[in-house]
N, CA, C and O atoms as a MOPAC input file, in Angstrom:
PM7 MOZYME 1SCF
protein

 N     -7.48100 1    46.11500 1    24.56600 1
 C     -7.48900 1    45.59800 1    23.23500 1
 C     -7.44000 1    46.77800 1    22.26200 1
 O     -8.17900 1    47.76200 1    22.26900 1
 N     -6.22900 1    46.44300 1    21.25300 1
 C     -6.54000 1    47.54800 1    20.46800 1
 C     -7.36000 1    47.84200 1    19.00600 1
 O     -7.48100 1    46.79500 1    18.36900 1
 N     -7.79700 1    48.71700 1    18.50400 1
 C     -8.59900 1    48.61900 1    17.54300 1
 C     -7.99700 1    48.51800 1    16.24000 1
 O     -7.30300 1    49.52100 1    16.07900 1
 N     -7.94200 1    47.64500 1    15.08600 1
 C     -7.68300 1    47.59800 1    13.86900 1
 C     -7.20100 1    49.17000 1    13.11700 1
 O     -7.96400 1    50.05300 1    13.51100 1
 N     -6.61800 1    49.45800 1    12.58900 1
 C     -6.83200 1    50.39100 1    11.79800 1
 C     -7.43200 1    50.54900 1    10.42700 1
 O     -7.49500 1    49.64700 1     9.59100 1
 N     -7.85900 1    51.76300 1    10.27700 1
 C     -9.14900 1    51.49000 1     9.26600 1
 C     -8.51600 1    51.25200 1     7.71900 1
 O     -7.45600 1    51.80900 1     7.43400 1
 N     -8.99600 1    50.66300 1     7.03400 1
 C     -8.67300 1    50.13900 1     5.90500 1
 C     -8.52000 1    50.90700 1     4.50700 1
 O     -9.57600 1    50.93700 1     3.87500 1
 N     -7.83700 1    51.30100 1     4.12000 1
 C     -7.59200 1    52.27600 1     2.73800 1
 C     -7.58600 1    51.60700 1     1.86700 1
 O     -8.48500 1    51.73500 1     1.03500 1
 N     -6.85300 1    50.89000 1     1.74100 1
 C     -6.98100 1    49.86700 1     0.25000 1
 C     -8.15700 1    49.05900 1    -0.02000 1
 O     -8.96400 1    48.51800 1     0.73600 1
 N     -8.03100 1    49.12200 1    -1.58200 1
 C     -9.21000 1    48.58100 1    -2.06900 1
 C     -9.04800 1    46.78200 1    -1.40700 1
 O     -7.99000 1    46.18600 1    -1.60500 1
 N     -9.89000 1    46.28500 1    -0.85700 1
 C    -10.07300 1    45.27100 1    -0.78000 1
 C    -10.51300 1    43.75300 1    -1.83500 1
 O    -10.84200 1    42.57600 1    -1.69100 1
 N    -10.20000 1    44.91700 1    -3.08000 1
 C    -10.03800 1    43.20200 1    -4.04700 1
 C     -8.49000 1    43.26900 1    -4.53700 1
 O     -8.16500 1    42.48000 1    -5.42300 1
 N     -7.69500 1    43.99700 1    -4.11200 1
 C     -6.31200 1    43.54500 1    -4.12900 1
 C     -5.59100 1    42.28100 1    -3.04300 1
 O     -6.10900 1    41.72900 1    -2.07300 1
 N     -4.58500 1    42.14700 1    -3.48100 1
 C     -3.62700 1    40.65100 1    -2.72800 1
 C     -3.47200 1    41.34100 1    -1.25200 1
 O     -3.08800 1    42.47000 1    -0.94700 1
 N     -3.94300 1    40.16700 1    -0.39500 1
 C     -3.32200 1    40.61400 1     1.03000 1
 C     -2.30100 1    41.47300 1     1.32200 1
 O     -2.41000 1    42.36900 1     2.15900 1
 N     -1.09000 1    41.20700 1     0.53700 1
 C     -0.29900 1    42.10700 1     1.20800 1
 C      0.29700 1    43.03200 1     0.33400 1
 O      1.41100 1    43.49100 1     0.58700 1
 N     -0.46900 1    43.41600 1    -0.88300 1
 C     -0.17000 1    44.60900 1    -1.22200 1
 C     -1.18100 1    45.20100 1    -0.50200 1
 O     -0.94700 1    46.40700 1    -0.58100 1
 N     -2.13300 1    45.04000 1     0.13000 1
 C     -3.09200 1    45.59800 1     0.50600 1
 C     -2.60600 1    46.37400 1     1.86400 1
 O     -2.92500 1    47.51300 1     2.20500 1
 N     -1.81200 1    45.52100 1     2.49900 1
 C     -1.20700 1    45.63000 1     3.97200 1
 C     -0.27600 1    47.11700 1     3.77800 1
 O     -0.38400 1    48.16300 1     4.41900 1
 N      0.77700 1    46.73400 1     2.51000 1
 C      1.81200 1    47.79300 1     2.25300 1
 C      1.23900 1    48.73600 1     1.69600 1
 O      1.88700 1    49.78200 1     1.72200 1
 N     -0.03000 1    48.78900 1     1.04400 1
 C     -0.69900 1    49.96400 1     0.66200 1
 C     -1.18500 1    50.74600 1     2.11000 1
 O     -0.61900 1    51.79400 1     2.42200 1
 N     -2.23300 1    50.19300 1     2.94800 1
 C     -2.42100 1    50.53300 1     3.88600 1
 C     -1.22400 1    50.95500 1     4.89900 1
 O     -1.67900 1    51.97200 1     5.42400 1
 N     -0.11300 1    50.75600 1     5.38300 1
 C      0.96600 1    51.33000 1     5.86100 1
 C      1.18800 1    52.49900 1     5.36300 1
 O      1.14000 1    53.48100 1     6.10300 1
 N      1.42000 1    52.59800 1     4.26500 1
 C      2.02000 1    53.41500 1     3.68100 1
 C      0.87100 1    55.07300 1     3.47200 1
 O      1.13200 1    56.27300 1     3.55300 1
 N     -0.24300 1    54.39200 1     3.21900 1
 C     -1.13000 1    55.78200 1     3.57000 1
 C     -1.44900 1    56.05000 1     4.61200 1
 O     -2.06500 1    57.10600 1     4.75000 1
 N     -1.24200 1    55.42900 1     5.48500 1
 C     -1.67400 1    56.14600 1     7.28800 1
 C     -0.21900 1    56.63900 1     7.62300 1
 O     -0.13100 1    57.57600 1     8.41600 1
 N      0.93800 1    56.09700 1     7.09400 1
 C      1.95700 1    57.16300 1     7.09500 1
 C      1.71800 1    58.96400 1     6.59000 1
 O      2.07300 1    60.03200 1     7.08700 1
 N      1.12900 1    58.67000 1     5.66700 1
 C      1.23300 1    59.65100 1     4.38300 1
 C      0.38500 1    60.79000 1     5.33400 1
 O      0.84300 1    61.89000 1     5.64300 1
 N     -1.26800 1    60.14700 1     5.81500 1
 C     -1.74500 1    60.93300 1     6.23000 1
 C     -1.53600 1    61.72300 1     7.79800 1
 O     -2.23500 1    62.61000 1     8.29000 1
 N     -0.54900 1    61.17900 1     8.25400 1
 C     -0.01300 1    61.53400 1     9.14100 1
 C      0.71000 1    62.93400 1     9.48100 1
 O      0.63200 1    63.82900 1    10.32200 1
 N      1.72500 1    62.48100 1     7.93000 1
 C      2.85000 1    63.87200 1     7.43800 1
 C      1.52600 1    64.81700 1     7.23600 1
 O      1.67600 1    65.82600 1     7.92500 1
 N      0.41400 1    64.83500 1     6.60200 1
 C     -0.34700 1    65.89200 1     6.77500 1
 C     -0.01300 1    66.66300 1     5.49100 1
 O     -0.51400 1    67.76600 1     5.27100 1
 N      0.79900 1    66.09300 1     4.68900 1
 C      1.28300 1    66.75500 1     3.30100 1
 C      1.34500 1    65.92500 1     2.05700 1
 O      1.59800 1    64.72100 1     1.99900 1
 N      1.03500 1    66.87700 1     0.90700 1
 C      1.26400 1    66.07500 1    -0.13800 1
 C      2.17000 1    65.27700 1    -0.76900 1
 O      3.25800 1    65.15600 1    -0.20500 1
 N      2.01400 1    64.76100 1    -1.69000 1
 C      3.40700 1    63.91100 1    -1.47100 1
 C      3.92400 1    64.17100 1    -2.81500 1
 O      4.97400 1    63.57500 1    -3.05300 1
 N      3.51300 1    64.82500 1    -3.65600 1
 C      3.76500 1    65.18900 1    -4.86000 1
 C      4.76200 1    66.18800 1    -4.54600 1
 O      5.95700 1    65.89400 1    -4.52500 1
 N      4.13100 1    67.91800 1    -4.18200 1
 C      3.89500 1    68.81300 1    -4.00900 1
 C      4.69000 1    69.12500 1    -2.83600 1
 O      5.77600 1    69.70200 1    -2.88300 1
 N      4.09300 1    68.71400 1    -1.75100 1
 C      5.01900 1    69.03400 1    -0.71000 1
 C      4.01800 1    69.81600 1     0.24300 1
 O      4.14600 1    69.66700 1     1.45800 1
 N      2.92500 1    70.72900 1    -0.31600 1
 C      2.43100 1    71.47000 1     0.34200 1
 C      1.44000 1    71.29200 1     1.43500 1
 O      0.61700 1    70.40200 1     1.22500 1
 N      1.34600 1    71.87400 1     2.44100 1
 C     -0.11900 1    71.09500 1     3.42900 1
 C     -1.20800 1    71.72100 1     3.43400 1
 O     -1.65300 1    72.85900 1     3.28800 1
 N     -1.65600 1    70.25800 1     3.72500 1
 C     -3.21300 1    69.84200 1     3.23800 1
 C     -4.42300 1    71.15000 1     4.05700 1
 O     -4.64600 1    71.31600 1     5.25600 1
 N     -4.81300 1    71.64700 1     3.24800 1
 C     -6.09700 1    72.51000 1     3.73300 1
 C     -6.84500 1    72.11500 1     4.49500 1
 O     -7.38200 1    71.09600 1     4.06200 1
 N     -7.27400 1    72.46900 1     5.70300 1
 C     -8.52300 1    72.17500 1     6.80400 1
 C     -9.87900 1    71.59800 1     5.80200 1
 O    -10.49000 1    72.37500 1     5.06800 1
 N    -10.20500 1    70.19500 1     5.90400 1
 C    -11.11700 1    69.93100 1     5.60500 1
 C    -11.41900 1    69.74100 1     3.95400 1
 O    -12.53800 1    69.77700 1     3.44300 1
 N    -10.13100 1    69.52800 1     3.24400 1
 C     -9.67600 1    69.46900 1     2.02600 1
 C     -9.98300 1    68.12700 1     1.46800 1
 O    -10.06100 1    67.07300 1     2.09900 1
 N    -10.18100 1    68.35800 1    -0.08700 1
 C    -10.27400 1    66.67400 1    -0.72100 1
 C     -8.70900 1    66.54000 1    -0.90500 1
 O     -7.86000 1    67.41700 1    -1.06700 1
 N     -8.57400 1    64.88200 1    -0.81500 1
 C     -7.08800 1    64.27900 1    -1.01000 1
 C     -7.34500 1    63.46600 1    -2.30900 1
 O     -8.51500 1    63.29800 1    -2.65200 1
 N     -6.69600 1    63.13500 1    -2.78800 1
 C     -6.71600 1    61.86700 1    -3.84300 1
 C     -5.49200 1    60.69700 1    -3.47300 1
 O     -4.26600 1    60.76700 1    -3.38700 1
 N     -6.13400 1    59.99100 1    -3.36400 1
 C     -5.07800 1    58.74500 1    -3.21000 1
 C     -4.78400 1    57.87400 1    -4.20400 1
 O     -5.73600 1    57.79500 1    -4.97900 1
 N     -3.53700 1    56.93300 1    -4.62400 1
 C     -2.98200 1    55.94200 1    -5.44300 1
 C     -1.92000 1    55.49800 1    -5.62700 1
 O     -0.96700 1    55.73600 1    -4.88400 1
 N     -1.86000 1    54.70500 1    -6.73400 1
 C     -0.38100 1    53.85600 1    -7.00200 1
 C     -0.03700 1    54.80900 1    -8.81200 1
 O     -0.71900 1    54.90900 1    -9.83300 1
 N      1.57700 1    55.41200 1    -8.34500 1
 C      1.89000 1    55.88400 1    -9.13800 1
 C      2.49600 1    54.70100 1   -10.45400 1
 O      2.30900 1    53.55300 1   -10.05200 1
 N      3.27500 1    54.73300 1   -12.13700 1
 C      3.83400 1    53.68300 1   -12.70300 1
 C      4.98900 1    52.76900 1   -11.55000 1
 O      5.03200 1    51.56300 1   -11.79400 1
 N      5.72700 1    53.16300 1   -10.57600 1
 C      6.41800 1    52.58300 1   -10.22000 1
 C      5.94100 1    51.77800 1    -9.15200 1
 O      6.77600 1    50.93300 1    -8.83000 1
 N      4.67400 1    51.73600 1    -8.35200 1
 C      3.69800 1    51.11400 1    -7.60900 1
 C      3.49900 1    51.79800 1    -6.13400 1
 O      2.80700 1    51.47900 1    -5.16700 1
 N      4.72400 1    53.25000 1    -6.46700 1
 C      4.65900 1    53.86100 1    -4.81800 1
 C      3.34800 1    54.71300 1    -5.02900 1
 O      2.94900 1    55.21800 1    -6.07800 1
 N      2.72500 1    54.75200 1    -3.66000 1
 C      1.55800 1    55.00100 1    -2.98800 1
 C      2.19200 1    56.75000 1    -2.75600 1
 O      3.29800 1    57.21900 1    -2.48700 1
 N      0.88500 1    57.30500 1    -3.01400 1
 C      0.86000 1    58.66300 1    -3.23500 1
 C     -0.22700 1    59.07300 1    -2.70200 1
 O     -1.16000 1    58.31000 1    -2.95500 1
 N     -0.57900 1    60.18400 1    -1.90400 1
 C     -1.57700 1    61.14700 1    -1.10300 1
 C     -1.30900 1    62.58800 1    -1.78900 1
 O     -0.17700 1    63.06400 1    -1.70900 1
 N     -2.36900 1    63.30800 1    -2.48200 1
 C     -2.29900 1    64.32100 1    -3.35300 1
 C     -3.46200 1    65.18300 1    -2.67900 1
 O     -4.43600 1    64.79900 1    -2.03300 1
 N     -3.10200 1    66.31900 1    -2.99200 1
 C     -4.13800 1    67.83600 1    -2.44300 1
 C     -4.85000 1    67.48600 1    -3.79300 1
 O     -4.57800 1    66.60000 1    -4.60200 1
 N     -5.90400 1    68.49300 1    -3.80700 1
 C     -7.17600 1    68.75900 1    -4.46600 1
 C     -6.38700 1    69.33200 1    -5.86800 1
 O     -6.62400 1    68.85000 1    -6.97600 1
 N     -5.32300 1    70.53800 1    -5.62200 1
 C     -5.00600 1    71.18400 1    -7.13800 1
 C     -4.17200 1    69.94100 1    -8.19400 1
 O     -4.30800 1    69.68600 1    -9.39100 1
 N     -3.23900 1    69.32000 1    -7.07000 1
 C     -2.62600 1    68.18000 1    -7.77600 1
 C     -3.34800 1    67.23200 1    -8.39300 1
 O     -2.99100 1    66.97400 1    -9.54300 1
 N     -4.25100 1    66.64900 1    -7.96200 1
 C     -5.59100 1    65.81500 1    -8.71900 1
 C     -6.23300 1    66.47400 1    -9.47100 1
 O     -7.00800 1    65.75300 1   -10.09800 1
 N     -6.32300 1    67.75900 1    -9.79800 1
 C     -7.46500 1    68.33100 1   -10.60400 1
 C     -5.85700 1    68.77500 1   -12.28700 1
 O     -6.22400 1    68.84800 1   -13.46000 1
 N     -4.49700 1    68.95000 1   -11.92100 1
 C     -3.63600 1    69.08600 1   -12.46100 1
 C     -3.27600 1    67.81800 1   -13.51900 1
 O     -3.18200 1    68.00100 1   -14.73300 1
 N     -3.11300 1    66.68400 1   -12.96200 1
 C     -3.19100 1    65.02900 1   -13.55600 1
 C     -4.25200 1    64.70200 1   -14.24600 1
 O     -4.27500 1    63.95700 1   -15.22500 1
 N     -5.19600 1    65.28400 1   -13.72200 1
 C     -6.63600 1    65.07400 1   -14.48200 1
 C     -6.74000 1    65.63300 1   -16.03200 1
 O     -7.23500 1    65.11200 1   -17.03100 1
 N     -6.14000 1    66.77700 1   -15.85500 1
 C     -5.84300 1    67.50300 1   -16.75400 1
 C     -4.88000 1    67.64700 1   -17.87900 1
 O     -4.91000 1    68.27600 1   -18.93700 1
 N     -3.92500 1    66.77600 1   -17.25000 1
 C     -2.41000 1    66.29100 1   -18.29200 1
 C     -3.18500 1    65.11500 1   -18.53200 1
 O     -3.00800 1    64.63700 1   -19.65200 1
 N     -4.19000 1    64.37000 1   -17.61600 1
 C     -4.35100 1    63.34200 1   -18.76000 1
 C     -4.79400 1    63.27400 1   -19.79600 1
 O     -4.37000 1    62.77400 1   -20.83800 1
 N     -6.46000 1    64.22900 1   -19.33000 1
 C     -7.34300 1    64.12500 1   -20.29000 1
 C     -6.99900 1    65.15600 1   -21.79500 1
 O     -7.33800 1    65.02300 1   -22.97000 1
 N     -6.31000 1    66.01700 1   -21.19200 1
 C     -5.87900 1    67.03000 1   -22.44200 1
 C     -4.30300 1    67.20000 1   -22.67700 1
 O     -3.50500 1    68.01900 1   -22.21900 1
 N     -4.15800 1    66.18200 1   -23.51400 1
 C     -2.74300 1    66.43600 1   -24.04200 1
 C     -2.26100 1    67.80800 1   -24.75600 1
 O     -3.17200 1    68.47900 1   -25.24100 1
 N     -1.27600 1    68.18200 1   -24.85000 1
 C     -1.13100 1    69.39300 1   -25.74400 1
 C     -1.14800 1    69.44500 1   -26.41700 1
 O     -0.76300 1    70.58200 1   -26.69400 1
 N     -1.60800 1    68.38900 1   -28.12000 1
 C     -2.11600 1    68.59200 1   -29.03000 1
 C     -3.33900 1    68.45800 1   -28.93800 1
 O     -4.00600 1    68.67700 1   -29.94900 1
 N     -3.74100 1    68.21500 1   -28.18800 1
 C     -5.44200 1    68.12700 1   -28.04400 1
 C     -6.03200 1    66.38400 1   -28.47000 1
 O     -7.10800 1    66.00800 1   -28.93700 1
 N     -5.10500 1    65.81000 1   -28.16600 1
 C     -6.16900 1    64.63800 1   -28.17600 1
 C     -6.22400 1    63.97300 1   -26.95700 1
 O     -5.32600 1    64.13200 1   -26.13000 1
 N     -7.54600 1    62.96200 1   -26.67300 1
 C     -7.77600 1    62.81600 1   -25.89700 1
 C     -6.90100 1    61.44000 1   -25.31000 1
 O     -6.26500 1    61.06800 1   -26.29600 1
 N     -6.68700 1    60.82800 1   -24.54700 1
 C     -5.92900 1    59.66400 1   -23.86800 1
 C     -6.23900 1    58.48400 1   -23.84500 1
 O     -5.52300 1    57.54600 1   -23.49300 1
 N     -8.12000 1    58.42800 1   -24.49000 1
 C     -8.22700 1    57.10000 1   -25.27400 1
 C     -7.62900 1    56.79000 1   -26.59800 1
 O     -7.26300 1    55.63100 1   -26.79400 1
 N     -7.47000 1    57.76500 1   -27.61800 1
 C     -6.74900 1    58.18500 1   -28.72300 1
 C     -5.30000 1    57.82900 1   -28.50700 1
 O     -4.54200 1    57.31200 1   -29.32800 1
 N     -5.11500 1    58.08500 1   -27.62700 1
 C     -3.35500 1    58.10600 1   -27.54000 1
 C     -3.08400 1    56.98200 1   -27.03200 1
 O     -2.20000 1    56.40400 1   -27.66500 1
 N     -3.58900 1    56.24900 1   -25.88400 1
 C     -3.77200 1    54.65300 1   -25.67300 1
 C     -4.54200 1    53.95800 1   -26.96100 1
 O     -4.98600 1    52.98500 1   -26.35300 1
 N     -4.87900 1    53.83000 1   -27.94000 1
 C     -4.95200 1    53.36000 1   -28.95800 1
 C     -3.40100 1    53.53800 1   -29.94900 1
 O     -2.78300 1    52.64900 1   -30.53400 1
 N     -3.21000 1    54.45700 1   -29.89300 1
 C     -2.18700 1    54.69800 1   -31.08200 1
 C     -0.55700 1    53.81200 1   -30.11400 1
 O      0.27400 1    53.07300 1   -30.64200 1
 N     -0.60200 1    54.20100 1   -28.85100 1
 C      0.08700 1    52.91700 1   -28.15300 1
 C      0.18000 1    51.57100 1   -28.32200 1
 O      1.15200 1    50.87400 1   -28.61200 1
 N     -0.97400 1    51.29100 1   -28.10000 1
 C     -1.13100 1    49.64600 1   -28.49900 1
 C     -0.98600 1    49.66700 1   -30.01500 1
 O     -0.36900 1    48.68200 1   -30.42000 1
 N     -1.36000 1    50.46800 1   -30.92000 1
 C     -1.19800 1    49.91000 1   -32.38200 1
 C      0.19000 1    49.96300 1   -32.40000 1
 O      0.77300 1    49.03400 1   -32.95700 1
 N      0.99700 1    51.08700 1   -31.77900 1
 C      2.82600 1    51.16700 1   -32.04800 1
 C      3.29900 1    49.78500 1   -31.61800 1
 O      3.93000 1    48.98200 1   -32.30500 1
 N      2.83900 1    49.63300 1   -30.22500 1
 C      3.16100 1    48.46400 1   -29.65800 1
 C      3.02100 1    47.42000 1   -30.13300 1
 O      3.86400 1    46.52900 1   -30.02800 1
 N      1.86700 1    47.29700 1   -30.79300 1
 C      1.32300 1    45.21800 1   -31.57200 1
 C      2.43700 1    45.50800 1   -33.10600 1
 O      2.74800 1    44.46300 1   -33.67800 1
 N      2.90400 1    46.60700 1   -33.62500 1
 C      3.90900 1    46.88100 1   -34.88800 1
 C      5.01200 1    46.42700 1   -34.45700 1
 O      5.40700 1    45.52900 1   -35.20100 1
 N      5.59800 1    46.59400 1   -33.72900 1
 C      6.99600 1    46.51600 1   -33.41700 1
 C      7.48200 1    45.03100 1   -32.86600 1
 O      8.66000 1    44.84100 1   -32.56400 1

């Protein structure tokens, strides 16, 4: 009998995005590489996992997550990304 494989996706998503999420990261962690980047993963390294805007599933090294973190939270004029998701929705409810 064989054993389930272990579960990556969040479990309050739909069955089978859950399924194609899960495929798709035991692929990912397989390649042993980032998926951004390209580069491989450090012995014993943090990963970050998710769904990019287009809904593909992504496995990221530690600099790449700490890089995104960083384009998010600090734009290059310096405001922050609640600011800028506000000024979104106000462009957006104008138009």
């Amino acid at each position: 009998m064989s054993r389930a494989p272990e579960q990556l996706a969040p479990s309050w998503l739909p069955r089978q995005q859950r399924r194609r999420i899960n495929r798709q990261l035991h692929r990912l962690l397989q390649r042993d590489v980032c998926s951004v980047c390209g580069s491989l993963f450090k012995h014993n390294s943090r990963t970050t996992s998710g769904l990019d805007t287009q809904g593909s599933v992504g496995l990221d090294d530690e600099a790449v997550a700490h890089a995104l973190f960083d384009a998010a939270m600090r734009p290059a004029d310096g405001e922050t990304l609640r600011t800028l998701v506000k000024k979104y929705q106000a462009n957006g409810a104008a138009s």
